[in-house]
N, C-alpha and C positions, 0 to 999 in steps of 0.2 A: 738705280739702286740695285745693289746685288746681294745675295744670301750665301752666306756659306751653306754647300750640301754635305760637305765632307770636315770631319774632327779628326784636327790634329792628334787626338791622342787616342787612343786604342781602348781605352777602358769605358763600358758602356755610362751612360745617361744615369741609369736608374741603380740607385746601390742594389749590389749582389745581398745584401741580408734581408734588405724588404721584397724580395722576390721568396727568399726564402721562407719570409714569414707569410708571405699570399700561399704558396704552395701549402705550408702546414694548416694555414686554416681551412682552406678548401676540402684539406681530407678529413678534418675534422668536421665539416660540416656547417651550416650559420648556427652558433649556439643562442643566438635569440631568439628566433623561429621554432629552433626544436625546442626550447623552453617553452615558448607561447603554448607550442601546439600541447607540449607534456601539460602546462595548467588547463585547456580548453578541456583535453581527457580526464583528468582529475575532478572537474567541474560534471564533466558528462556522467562519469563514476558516483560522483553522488547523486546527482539527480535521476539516477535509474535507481541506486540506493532507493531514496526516501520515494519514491513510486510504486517501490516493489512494494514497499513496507507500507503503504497507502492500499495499493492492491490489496494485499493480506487482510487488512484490516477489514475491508468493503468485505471480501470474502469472507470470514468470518459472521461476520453480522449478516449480509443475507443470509446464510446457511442458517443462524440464530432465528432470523421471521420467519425460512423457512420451515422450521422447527416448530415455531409458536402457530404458525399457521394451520399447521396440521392440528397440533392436538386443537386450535380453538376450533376447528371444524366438526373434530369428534364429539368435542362437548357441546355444540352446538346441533349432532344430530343424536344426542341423548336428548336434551332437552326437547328436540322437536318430536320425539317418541311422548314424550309426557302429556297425558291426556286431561288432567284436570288441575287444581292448585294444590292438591293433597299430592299429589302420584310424587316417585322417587323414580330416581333410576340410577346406576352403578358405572362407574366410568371403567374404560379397560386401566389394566396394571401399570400400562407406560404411557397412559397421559400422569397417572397419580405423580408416578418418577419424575417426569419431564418436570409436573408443576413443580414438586417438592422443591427438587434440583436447582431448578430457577427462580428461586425463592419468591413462584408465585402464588400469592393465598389465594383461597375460591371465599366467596360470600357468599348467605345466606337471606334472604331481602323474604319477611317476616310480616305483612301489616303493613308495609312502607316502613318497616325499621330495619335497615342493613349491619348483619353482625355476623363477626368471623365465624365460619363453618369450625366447627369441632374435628372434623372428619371431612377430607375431600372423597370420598367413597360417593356419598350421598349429596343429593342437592333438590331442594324443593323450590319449585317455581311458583 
């Protein structure tokens, strides 16, 4: 059995425009791939998005305990000043703010009757 190794005729195998068209896309690149990867980034872009935005959040609110933490400290070493169920004592300016602010009210606890303080200045134990 023999094979032809040689073609009669001179014009190659493979058409001259599908060669053309491999060349074109090569230089453009595989647009499937570079899509994928462009939605992988898009995806990656929000989810650092909504993390930041998660971040911030956390941040915020610790900053917030931290806040309450302090003044409840203060009012807690007023309190520890007071020597008997009569005594009073005066809180500083910027816990009053803080509570004001953070629309925390201070109580009064009377007899075992708890009633909203008139004034957070004051507070009897």
């Amino acid at each position: 059995m023999t094979f032809a190794t040689n073609f009669a005729s001179s014009s190659p195998i493979v058409n001259q425009d599908y060669n053309n068209y491999v060349d074109n896309k090569a230089g453009q690149g595989d647009s499937i791939m570079s899509q994928g990867i462009s939605v992988l980034y898009k995806f990656m872009t929000l989810f650092s998005d909504l993390a930041q935005g998660k971040y911030d959040q956390m941040s915020a609110k610790a900053d917030r305990a931290r806040d309450s933490q302090q003044a409840a400290n203060q009012v807690d070493s007023i309190i520890a000043q007071l020597k008997d169920a009569g005594s009073t004592g005066s809180l500083p300016k910027e816990v009053i703010d803080y509570l004001r602010s953070h629309n925390i009210s201070v109580t009064v606890q009377n007899d075992g009757k708890t009633q909203a303080a008139a004034s957070t200045t004051t507070s009897k134990a």
